[in-house]
Each structure stands twice: as C-alpha cells, then as structure tokens.
LOSEMAR-543917 format. One record per atom (N, C-alpha, C): x, y, z. Coordinates in steps of 0.1 Angstrom, whole numbers, plus 2048, in hexadecimal, padded with zeros to 3 digits. Last residue first. Layout:
<atoms>
XYZ...
</atoms>
This chain:
<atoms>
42B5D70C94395D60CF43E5DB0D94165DA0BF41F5D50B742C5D60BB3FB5E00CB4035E90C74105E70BF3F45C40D63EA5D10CC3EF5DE0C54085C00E34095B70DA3FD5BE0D24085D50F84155D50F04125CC0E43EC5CB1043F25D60FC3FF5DB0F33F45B210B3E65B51013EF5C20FD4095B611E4085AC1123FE5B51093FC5C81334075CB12B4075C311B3E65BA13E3E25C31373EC5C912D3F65A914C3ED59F1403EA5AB1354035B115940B5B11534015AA1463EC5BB1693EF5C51613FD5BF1553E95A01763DD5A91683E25B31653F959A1863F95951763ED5981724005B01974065AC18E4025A51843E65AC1A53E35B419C3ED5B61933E75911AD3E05901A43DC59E19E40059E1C34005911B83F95901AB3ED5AE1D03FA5B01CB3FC5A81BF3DC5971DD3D75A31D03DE5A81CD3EC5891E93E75821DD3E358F1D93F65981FC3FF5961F73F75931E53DC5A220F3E55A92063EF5A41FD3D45882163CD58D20A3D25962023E85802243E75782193DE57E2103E85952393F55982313EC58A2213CD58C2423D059B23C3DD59A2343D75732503CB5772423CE57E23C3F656A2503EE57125A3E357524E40554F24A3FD5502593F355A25B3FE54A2264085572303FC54C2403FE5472083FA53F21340454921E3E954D1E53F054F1F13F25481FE3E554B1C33E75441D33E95441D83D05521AB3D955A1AE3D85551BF3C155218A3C154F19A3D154F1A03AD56216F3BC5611783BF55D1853A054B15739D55415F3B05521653A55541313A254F13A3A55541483945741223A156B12639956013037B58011B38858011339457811737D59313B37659113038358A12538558015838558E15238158B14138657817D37D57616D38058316439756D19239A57B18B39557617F39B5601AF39A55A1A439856A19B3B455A1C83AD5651C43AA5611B43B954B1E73B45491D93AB5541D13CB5462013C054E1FC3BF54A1EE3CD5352203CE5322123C754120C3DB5372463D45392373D753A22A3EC5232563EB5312583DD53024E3F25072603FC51525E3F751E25F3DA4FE25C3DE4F92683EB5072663C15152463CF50924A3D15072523A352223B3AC51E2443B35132463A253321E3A25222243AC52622F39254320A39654621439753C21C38D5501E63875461F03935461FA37A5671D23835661DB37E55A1E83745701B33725671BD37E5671C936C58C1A03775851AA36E5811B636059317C35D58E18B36958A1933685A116835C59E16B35A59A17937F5BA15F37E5B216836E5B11693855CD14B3805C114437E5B81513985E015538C5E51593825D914F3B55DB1653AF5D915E3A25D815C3BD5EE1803C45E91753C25E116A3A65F118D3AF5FF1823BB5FB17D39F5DC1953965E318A3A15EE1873AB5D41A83AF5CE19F3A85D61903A25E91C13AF5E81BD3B35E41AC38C5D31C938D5E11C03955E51BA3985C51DB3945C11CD3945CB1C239D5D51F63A85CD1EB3A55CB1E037F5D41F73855DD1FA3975DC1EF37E5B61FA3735C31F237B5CB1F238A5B32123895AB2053845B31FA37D5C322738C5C622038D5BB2153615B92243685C22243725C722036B59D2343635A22233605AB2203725A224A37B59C24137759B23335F5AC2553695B52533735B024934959724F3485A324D3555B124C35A57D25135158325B35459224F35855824635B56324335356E24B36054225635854625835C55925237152124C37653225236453625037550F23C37A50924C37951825037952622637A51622337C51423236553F21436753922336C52E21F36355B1FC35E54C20236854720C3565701EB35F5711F23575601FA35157D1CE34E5791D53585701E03475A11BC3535981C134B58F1CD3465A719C33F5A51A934B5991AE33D5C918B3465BE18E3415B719B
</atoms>
C-alpha cells in the first residue's frame, strides 16, 4: 500500500509524516482492498484542511474533509471519518453478498 502525504502553503516535516503514516495504517484493518492513501495538508488563515483520498480496488475512490485549528486533532478526526466509511463500505458489500 502506499501512502502519499502532501503540503498546500505547509512544509510537510518528518514528524508530521510520520504520524500520518502511522494513522493510515489503521485503515488497512478495516479493509484490506486498500491500494493507496493520498493525503493532502492546506494551510488556512483558521487553522487546516486535510484531505484524505482512500484508492481501493473495485470502487470508486473515498475522500474524506477535515478542517480543525489544530493538525493533529484534523488528521485524527478525518481518519476517524474515513475509517467510518470504509467499513460502512465494507458492511454494504457484505450484507448485499450475503443477502441481507
């Protein structure tokens, strides 16, 4: 799986690519068809943007938007978020492969 992690007005540093990585992981045990997560990182006059793009085989892709003041809470929230809808993605498929 590969994850790429990107800068808008920001200088992504090593710790913050890190715990990005680190969070991403996360998303593989909830669905193991994950090909790649993009992650893009915009600094705001408020605070920050995050954008978590989520490639998975078979579907189109999942992006997933966050905006908080503080990075860390915006990355935690959005991988929260986008692990909600891959496992609810992962629910569908299966109840609808199983018939109910």
């Amino acid at each position: 799986m590969q994850i790429n992690v990107k800068g808008k007005h920001l200088e992504i540093t090593e710790a913050i690519d890190s715990y990005v990585r680190k969070k991403c992981e996360r998303l593989v045990r909830y669905f193991d068809q994950v090909q790649s997560i993009d992650c893009v990182i915009e600094k705001e006059n408020n605070g920050f943007h995050v954008e978590f793009i989520v490639d998975v085989e078979h579907h189109e892709d999942f992006i997933v938007n966050y905006r908080d003041a503080d990075l860390y809470a915006a990355i935690d929230l959005a991988v929260d978020r986008e692990a909600r809808v891959i496992s609810e993605h992962k629910k569908r498929m299966r109840d609808h492969k199983h018939g109910g």
